[in-house]
C-alpha positions, 0 to 999 in steps of 0.5 A: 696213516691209521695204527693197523697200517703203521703196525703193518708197515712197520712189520715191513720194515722189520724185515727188511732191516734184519735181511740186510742186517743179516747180510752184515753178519712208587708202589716200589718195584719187586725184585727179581731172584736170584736162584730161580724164575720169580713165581715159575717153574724150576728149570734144571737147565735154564736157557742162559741170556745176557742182556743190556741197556744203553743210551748212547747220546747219539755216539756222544759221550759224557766229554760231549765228543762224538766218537762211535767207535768208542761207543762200540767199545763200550758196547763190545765190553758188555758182551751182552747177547742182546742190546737194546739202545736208546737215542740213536740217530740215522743221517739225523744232523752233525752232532752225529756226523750224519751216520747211520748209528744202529746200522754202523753199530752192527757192522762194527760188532757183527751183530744183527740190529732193528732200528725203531724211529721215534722221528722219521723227518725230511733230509737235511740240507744236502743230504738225501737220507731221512732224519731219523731218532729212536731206538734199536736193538742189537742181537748176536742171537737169530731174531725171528721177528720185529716190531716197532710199536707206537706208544703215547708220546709228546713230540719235541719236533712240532710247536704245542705238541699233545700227546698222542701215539707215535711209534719208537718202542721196539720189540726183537724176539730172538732164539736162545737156544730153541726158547723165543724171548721177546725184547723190547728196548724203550725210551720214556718221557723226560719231562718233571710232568709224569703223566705222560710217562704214566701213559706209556707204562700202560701202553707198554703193558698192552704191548707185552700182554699181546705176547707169551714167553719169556720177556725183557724190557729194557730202556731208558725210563726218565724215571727211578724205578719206585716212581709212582707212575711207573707202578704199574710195571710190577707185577707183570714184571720185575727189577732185573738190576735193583741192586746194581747201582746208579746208571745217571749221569755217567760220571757221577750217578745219582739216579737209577734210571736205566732199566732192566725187567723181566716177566716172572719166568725170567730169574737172574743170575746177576746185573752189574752197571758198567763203568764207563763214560762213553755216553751220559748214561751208564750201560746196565747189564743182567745175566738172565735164565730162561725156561727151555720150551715146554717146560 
């Protein structure tokens, strides 16, 4: 399948998803403000938004037991407006029970959601749902549009893999009080070798490039913030939860690498890591201000 087809199958998709979704009710990073949108306009009435970032180990948590209403609690407590959500399983195998995650997820929380495989595979035996992995996004606000993007990726699903693109980078626009914010949920290579990861960044930037308005990027990056291949990320953008505290792994964190960041438009009020270990990362959360339209 080309990308144009992918691209367009994808926006298919999408669609259909949030219909039914609906029916269910090193160069170091810049740090974003605090009072106002780094290099924008003062708004007197920004838009405000929470956001968050959560890999959720496929409803696992820390203790290695899988218990997804758990993981909803996790959720609900963030009371973020917006999700986005990284290693989610759908009918993907019994570490998971073989549910649905995003979609159970969003029923438990009354919140729409887009789910963005990264591994679209056979049924299991037995089963007649395709195995799916990735990422996704919940919204409690209206979403106008979804998209799953292809990035550069190195396939843990086939022997000898090289990199080459794969789709699992989502984007949600969603309306926030009549302003359109573009969020994307993301999950960047794991291996000690940067670059592919270093690739991703630039595809990610080609992504975000495409789109105008306010922009978040979430995920979970495999990477610290000031890693040198991640450079590139600063300046289009900035650290929304620099100073909001380790994220990995959730009992005792030594690495920030769940992250939050936003376009130059975009101020934060705060950001906080929440305590909990119902996955093996820890959920980060920011209250972000958005510009109104036509400000």
């Amino acid at each position: 399948m080309t990308r144009r087809n992918r691209t367009s199958l994808s926006r298919a998709v999408a669609a259909a998803v949030f219909a039914a979704a609906a029916a269910l009710g090193a160069v170091h990073p810049a740090v974003a403000a605090d009072s106002s949108p780094a290099g924008g306009p003062r708004t007197a009435h920004p838009v405000p938004l929470r956001v968050a970032t959560y890999n959720i180990h496929a409803g696992a948590g820390e203790d290695g037991v899988f218990d997804l209403d758990r993981t909803a609690r996790a959720i609900r407590s963030l009371d973020a407006d917006v999700i986005g959500l990284q290693e989610v399983d759908a009918h993907w195998g019994e570490r998971s029970d073989f549910s649905d995650e995003a979609r159970e997820l969003a029923a438990r929380l009354h919140m729409r959601f887009f789910f963005a495989p990264i591994y679209d595979l056979p049924p299991a035996a037995g089963h007649t749902e395709r195995r799916q992995f990735g990422v996704a996004v919940l919204s409690r606000l209206p979403v106008v549009g979804a998209e799953n993007h292809d990035i550069t990726r190195l396939s843990t699903q086939v022997p000898d893999p090289v990199p080459e693109p794969a789709p699992g980078f989502a984007e949600v626009t969603v309306r926030a009080r009549g302003t359109l914010v573009h969020v994307y949920s993301t999950h960047l290579d794991y291996r000690a070798d940067p670059s592919i990861r270093r690739a991703q960044v630039d595809d990610m930037l080609d992504v975000l490039a495409a789109d105008s308005g306010p922009k978040v990027l979430v995920g979970d990056f495999n990477a610290e913030p000031g890693a040198p291949e991640l450079a590139k990320l600063w300046g289009p953008l900035t650290d929304a939860a620099a100073q909001a505290g380790r994220t990995y792994p959730a009992l005792d964190p030594a690495k920030r690498i769940d992250v939050i960041a936003v376009s130059p438009d975009v101020a934060v009020a705060g950001a906080r890591v929440a305590d909990t270990a119902a996955s093996d990362h820890r959920p980060v959360v920011a209250d972000l201000r958005l510009p109104r339209p036509g400000r």
